[in-house]
Every structure is written in C-alpha cells, then in structure tokens.
C-alpha positions in Angstrom: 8.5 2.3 -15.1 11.1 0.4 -16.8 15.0 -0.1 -15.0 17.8 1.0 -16.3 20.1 -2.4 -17.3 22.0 -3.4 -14.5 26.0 -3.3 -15.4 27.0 -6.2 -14.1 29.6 -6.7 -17.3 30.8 -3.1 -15.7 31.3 -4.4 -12.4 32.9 -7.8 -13.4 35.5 -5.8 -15.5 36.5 -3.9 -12.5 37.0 -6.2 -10.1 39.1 -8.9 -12.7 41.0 -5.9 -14.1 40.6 -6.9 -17.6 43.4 -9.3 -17.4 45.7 -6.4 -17.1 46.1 -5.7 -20.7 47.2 -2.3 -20.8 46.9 0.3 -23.9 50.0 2.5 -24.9 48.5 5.3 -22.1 48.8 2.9 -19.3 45.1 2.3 -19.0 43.7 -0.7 -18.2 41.6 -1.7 -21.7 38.6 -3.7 -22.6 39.0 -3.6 -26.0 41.7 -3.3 -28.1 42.7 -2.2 -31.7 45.5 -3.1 -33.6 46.1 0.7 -32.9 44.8 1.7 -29.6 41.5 0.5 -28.2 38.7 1.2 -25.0 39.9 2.0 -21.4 38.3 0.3 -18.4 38.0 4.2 -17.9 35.9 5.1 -20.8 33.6 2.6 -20.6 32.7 3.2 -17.1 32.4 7.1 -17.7 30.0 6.2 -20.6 27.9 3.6 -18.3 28.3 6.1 -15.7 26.4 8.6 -17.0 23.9 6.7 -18.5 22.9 4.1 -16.2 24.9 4.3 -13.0 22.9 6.9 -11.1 19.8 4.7 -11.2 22.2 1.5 -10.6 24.2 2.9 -8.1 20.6 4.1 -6.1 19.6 0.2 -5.7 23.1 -1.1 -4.7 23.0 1.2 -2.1 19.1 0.6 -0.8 20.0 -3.0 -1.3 22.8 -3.0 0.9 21.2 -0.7 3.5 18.0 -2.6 3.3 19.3 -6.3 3.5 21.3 -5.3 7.1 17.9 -4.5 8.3 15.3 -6.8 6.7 15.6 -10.7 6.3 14.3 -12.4 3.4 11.6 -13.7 5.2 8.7 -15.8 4.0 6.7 -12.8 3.6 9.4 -11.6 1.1 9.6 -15.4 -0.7 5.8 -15.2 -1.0 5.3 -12.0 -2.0 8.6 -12.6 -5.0 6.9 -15.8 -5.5 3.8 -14.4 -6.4 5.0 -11.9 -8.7 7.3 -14.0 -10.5 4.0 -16.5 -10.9 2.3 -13.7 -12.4 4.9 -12.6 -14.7 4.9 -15.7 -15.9 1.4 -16.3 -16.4 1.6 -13.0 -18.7 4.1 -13.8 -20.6 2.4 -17.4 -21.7 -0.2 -15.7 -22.2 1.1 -13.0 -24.2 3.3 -16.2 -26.1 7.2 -14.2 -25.0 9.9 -15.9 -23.8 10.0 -15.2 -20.2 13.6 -13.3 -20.6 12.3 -11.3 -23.5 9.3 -10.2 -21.7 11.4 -9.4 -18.4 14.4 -7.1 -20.6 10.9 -5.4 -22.4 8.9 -4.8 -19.3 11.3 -4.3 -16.6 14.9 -3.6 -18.5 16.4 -6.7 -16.6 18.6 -9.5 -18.1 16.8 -12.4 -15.9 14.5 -13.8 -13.6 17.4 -13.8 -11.2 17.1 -10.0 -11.5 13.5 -9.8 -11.6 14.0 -11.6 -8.0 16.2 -9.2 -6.8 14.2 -6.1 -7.8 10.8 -7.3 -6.2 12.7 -8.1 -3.1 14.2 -4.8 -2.9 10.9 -3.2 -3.7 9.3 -5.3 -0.9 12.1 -4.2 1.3 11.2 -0.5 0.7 8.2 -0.2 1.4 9.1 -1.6 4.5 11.1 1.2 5.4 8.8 3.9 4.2 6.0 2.4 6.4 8.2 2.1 8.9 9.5 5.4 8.8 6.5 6.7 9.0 5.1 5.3 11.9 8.4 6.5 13.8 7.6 10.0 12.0 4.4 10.1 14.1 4.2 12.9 16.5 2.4 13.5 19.8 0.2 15.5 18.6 -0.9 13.2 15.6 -1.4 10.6 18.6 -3.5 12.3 20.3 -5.6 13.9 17.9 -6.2 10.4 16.6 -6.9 9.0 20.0 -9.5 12.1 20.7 -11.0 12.5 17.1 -11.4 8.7 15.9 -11.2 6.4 19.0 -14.3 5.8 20.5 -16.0 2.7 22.9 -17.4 0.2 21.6 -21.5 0.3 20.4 -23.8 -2.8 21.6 -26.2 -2.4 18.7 -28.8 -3.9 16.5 -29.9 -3.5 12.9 -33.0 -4.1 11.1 -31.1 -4.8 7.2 -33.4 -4.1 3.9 -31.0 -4.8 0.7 -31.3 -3.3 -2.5 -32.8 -6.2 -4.9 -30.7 -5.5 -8.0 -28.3 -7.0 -9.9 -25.1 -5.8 -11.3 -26.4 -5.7 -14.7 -29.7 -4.0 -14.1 -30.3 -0.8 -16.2 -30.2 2.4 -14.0 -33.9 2.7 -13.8 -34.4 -1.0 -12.5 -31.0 -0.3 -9.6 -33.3 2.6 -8.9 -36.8 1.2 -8.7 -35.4 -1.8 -6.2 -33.7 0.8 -4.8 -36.6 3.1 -4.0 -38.5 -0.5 -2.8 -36.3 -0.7 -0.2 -36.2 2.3 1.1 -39.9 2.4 1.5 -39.8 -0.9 3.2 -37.5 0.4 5.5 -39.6 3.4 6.0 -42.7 1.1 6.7 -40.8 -0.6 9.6 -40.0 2.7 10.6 -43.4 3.7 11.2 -44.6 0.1 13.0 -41.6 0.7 15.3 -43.1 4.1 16.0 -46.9 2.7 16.5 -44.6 0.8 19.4 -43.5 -2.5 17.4 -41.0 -4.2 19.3 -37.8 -4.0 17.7 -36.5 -7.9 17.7 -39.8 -8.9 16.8 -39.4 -6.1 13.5 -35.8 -7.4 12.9 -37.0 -11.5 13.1 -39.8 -10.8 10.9 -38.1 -8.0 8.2 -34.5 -8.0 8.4 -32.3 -9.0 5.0 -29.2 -9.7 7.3 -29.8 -13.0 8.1 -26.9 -13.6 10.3 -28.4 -11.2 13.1 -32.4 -11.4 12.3 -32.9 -14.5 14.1 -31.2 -13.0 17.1 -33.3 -9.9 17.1 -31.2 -8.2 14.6 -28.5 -7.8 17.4 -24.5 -7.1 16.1 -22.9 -7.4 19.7 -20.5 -4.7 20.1 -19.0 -2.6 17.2 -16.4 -0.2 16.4 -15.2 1.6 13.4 -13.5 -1.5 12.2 -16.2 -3.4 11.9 -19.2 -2.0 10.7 -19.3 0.8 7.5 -18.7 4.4 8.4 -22.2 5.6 7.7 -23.7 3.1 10.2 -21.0 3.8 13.2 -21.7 7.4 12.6 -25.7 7.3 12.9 -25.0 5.1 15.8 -23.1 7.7 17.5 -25.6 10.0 17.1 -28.5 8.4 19.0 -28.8 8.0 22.8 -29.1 4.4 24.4 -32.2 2.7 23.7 -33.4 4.6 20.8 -33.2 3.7 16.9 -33.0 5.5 13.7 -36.2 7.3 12.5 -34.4 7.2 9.0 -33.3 4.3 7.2 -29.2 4.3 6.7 -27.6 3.9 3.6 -24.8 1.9 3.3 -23.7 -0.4 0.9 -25.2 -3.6 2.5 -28.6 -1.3 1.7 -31.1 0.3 4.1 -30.5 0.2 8.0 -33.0 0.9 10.5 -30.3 1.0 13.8 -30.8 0.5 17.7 -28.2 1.7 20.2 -28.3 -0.3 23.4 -25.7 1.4 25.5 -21.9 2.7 24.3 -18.3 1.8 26.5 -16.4 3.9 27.8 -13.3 5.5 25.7 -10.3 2.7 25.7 -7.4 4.5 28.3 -4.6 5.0 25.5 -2.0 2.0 26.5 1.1 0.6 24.7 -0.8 -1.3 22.5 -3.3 1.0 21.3 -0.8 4.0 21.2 1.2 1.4 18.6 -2.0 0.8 16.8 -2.6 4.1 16.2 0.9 4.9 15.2 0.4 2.0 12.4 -2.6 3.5 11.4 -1.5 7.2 10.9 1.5 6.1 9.3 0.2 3.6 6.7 -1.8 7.0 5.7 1.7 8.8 5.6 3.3 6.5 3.6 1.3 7.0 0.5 1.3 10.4 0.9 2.9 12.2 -2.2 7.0 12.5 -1.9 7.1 10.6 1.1 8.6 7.4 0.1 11.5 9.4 -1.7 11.8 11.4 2.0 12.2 8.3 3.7 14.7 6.6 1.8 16.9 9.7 1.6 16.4 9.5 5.7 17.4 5.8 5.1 20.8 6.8 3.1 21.8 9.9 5.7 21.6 8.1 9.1 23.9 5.4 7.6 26.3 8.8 6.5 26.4 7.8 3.1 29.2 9.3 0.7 30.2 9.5 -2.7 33.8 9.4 -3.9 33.2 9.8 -7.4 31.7 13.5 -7.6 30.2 12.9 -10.8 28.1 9.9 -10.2 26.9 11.9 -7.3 25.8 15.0 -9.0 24.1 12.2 -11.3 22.4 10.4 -8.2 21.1 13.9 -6.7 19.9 14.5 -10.4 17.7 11.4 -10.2 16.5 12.1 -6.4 15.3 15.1 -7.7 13.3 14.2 -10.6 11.7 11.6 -8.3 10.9 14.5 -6.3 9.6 16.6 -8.6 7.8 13.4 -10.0 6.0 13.2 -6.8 5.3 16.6 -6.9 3.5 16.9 -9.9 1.3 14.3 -9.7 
C-alpha cells in the first residue's frame, strides 16, 4: 500500500515561521501576491486533510516506538536488507532509485524509505509483544494440556517417494504407489517377526538414522512432522506402525520405545508457550490495529487540533474495517 507524502515542507514552515512575512489579515504567509497571497493556515488545513491523518499516525508510533525499541542490529539488518532489495528492483527494472521509491512507496528518499521500514520493524514488535502479554490463563493452560507432551524415543524405517518435481501426475503417482507398497512389504516381514533395526539398516531411505537402526533419539512436536508425532502418540511402547505414515519425507513405518513424562510447566516453558500463542495472535485479523491503539492509549495520547483527530479516528477505522473484510 502506497504512503501518503510526508510534509516535511509543512513542518519546516511552521517551525521557521515563514520569515514572518505577514498578509494584510495578520496571517503568517507562504506565498504572496502582489494582492494578497497563502496563509501558513491554509496550507496546513489543505495538507491537513489530505495527508496529515496518515502522517500524523507514524509521528506518533514513531515517537512511541523509538522510547521503547533501540535500533538495534536486528533493525539495521533487517532495513539493510530491504533497502538491498529495493535496490536490486529498481536496477533491474532500470528506475532511478528515488523515482522508484516516490512510485512504490510515496516517499521523497531513501532516507525515508529507512525510516518507514524501521518503524514497520518496530511495530511488529509491539503487536507480538502485545500479544504475548494478552495471553491469558486459560490460553496457558489449555496449551500446556492440549499441545505439550514428553518427549518420544523413537525409530523410523523411511521409504521416499522417487519422483521428481517435474514428473507428470501419473509418474508422482506410480513412484508414489512404489513406495507405499515397499513400505507395506516391510510391514509384513516385521510382522513374520523381522527385527526392526535389522529392517531399518537394510530398507530405510533416511540415511542419517538407517545405519543406527533407524533410531531418531527423542522427539517432540518441534522436530519431527505432525503426522509422524501424532501416529507416534498413538502406539504403546515397543510397538510400530502396521501402516505406513505419510508425510512429506514419504512413507514411515514408526517404533515407539518408551515416552517421558509431561514437562512440569516452569518459567521458561510458561514464556515459551506465551511466545507461541501469541505469535498466532498477532496475525490474527484486526489485531495489529488493536495493539497499536493499546500502544497510543496507555501513553494518554491527545489531540489539540479536533479536526485532525476526527481525520485520524477516520483512518483507524477504515484499517479496522480493512481488517475486517478480508
């Protein structure tokens, strides 16, 4: 979405007081006529109402914001990367840099390309955040019941899917279906009482474990795909899938060797937990425009000029409604 031009020529003409010149009203005049000319006054009403809501929105999140965040190296990188990429576009596109920048963003410079990452960096700070303070109790410890669980020592017997990404649907389908009968082959020698390290040694794909007797070592929902942790959840210790597991590795064939206990819920797993709900929040439609509001009223923002406000509640609410509608 393009920005508004930032009034900087405005803001310049206020503080300097336009050299004083005065028109035959007593205003303060940017312009003059050999009859008459502009007030200070009329050309902020007119930038007013056209850009200022918008402007006057990332003055004040850039104020708020740069009390609480540094520009840290996190920020640098992340402006420097953007800036590299702008760049890269606009060679490629053959624009001059500032040309491309006042099309694409509606800002005079690099300087204020800068200044608008960095303030978009510095928001979604805030949202995320926010929303891990928004957490509740009961998030928490539906969380820790429903998704936390002890770690798995396991072991896989891996079949891929021989197919490359060009391969006509038929041919992803045939190497599929050659898979999954392989897998269902091992199945049925590890039924006929195959041991199940010699099976993973001699069949499995995942070469990492199948020289180790196809073990993983302990796993959690982190660090193996959903559909595996889930069919390893459902079988007791020492006992393997009699159906091969999809995933997108290919087909498993899974042994459970024994499950932890439940992690007790400490500082550090509470704060995890928070981070996780709340990175979820924080995409969650509306919420960003929520947060900064938060942002604005705990630092008891207020307007003087009653027009620009009813121009900045005008633009929260479209962003609101934006949200809404999407």
């Amino acid at each position: 979405m393009k920005k508004k031009l930032l009034l900087s020529t405005l803001c310049l003409l206020l503080i300097t007081g336009c050299k004083a010149v005065k028109l035959d009203n007593g205003e303060k005049a940017v312009v003059t006529f050999k009859e008459g000319g502009i007030s200070v006054n009329e050309l902020y009403n007119e930038l007013k109402e056209s850009y200022g809501a918008e402007k006057i929105m990332d003055l004040i999140d850039s104020k708020l914001l740069d009390e609480k965040y540094e520009d840290t190296e996190d920020v640098k990188t992340y402006v420097n990367q953007a800036v590299k990429q702008l760049k890269d576009a606009a060679k490629e596109a053959n624009v001059d840099l500032e040309l491309y920048i006042n099309a694409y963003y509606g800002l005079k410079d690099i300087d204020a390309f800068k200044d608008y990452l960095a303030l978009s960096y510095k928001r979604n700070l805030w949202v995320q955040d926010y929303a891990v303070k928004a957490v509740t109790d009961k998030q928490l410890n539906d969380y820790y019941e429903q998704e936390v669980y002890g770690d798995i020592d396991a072991s896989q017997i891996l079949i891929t899917i021989d197919a490359s990404s060009s391969a006509s649907d038929d041919e992803k389908k045939e190497a599929e279906n050659k898979a999954l009968e392989k897998a269902k082959s091992i199945i049925k020698e590890l039924k006929d009482g195959k041991d199940f390290a010699t099976a993973a040694k001699e069949y499995s794909q995942d070469y990492s474990t199948a020289n180790n007797g196809g073990k993983l070592g302990k796993v959690n929902t982190d660090t193996v795909e959903s559909e595996v942790f889930d069919a390893l959840l459902e079988l007791k210790d020492g006992s393997y899938t009699t159906t091969a597991v999809k995933s997108s590795q290919g087909y498993h064939i899974l042994y459970r060797t024994s499950q932890d206990e439940k992690p007790e819920l400490t500082e550090d797993l509470t704060n995890e937990i928070k981070e996780k709900i709340g990175s979820e929040m924080a995409v969650e439609d509306g919420f960003s425009t929520n947060a900064l509001k938060a942002l604005r009223e705990e630092n008891e923002m207020k307007f003087i000029d009653t027009d620009l406000e009813k121009s900045f509640n005008d633009l929260v609410s479209s962003q609101e409604t934006t949200t809404t509608t999407n």
